[in-house]
Residue frames relative to the residue before (quaternion, step in Angstrom):
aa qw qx qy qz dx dy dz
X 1.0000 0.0000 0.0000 0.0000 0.00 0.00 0.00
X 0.6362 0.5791 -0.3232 0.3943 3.32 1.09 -0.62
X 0.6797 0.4134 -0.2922 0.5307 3.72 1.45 -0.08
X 0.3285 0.6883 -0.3514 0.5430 3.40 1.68 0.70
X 0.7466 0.4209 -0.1350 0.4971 3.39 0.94 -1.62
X 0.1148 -0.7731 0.5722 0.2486 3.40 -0.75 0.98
X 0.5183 0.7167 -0.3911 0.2545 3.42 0.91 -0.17
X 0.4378 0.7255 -0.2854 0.4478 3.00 1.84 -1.21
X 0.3045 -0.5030 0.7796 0.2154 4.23 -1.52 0.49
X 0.0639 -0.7710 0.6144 0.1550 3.95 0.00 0.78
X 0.5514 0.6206 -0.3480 0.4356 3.43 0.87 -0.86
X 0.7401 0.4599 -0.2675 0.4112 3.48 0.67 -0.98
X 0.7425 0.4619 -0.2328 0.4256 3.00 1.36 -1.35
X 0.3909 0.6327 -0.4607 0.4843 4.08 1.34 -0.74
X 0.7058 0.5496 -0.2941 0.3366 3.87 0.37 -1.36
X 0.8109 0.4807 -0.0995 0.3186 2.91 0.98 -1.26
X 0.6237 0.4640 -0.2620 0.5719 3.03 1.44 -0.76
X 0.6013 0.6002 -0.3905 0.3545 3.96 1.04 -0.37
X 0.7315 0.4492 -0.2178 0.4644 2.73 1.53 -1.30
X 0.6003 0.5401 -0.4083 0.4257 3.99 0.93 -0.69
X 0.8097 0.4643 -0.1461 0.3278 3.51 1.17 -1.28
X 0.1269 -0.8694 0.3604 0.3132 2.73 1.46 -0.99
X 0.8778 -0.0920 -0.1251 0.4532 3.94 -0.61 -1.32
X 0.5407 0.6474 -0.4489 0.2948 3.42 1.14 -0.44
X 0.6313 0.6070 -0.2523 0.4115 3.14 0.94 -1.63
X 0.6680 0.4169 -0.3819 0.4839 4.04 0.71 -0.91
X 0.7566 0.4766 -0.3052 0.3276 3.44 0.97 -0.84
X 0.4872 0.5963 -0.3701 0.5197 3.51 1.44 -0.29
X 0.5524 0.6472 -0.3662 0.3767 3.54 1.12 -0.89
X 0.7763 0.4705 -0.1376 0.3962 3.14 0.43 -2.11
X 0.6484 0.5893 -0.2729 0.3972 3.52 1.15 -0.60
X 0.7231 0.3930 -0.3483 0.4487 2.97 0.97 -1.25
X 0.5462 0.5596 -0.4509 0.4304 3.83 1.48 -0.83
X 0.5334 0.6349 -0.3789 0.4108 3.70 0.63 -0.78
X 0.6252 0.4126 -0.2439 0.6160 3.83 0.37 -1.68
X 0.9428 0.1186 -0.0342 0.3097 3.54 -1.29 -1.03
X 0.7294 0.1558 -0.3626 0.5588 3.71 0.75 0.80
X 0.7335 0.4034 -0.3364 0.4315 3.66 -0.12 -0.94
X 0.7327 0.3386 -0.2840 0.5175 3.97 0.75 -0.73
X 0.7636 0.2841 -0.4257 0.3936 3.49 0.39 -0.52
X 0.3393 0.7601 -0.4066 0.3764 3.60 1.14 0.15
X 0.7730 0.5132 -0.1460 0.3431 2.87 0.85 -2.09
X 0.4278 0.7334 -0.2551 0.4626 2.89 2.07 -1.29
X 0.8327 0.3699 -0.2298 0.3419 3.46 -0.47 -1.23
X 0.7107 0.4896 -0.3588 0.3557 3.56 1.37 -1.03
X 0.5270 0.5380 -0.4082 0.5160 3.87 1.61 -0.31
X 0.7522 0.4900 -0.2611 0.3549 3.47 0.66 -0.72
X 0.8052 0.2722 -0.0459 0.5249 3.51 1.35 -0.57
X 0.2020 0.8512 -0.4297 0.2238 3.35 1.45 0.95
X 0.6932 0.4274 -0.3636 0.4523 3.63 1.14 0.06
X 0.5071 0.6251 -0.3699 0.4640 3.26 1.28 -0.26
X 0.4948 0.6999 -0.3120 0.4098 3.38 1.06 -1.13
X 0.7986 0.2346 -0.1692 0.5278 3.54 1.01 -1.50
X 0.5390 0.5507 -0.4576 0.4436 3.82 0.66 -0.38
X 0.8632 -0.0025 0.1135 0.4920 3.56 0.36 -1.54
X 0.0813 -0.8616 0.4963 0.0688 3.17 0.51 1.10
X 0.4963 0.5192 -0.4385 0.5402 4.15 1.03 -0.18
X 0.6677 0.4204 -0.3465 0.5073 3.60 0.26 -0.45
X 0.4105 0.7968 -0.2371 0.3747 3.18 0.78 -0.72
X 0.8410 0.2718 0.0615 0.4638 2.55 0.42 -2.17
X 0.3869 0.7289 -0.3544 0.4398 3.46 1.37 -0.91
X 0.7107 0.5807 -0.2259 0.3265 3.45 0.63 -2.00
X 0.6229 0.4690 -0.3377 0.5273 3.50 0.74 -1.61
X 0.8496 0.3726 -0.3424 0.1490 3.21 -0.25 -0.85
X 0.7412 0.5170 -0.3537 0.2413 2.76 1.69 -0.27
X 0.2023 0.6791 -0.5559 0.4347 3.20 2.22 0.93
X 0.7330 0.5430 -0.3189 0.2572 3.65 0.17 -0.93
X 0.4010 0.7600 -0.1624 0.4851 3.19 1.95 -1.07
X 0.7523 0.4432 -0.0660 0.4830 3.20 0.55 -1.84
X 0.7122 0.3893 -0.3263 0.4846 3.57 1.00 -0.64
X 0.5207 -0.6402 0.5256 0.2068 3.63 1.01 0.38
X 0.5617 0.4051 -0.4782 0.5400 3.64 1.26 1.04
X 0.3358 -0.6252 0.6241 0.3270 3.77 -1.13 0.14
X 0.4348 -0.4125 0.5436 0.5876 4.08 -1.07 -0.30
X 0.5705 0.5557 -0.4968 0.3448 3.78 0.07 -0.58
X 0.8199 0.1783 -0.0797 0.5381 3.85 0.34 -1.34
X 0.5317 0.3625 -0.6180 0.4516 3.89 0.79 0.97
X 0.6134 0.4637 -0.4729 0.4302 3.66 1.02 -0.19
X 0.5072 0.4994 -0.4720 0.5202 3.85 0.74 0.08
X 0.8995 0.2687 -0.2605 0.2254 3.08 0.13 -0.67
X 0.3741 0.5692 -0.4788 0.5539 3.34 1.83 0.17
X 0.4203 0.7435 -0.4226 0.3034 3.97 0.81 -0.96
X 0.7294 0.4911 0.0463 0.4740 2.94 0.42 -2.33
X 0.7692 0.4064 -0.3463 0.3510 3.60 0.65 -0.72
């Protein structure tokens, strides 16, 4: 939720919580990145491999809106791989 909030310093806050929490917190990360972006990603690209070549902007549209849905931007999942 905290990559939801734009008000949030995520950068500040990703740090902090790695550093106060330490392994759980990375591992709660990687999971949740695992569950709701990296698998359902993976999902859509086995499932939609002709689209890819007909309409590849749609395509693309699609992924992102897996990423969308996880309430991360590319901007703050690349912070937070950074940090990990």
């Amino acid at each position: 939720m905290a990559g939801k909030r734009d008000f949030l310093h995520y950068d500040v806050w990703i740090k902090s919580r790695i550093k106060d929490i330490g392994t759980p917190f990375i591992n709660a990360l990687i999971k949740y990145i695992t569950e709701n972006i990296i698998n359902p990603v993976s999902d859509f690209i086995l499932k939609n491999q002709s689209m890819a070549e007909a309409n590849p902007e749609n395509f693309e549209t699609q992924k992102n809106m897996i990423l969308e849905r996880s309430h991360l931007s590319k901007e703050k999942l690349m912070l937070t791989i950074d940090h990990l």
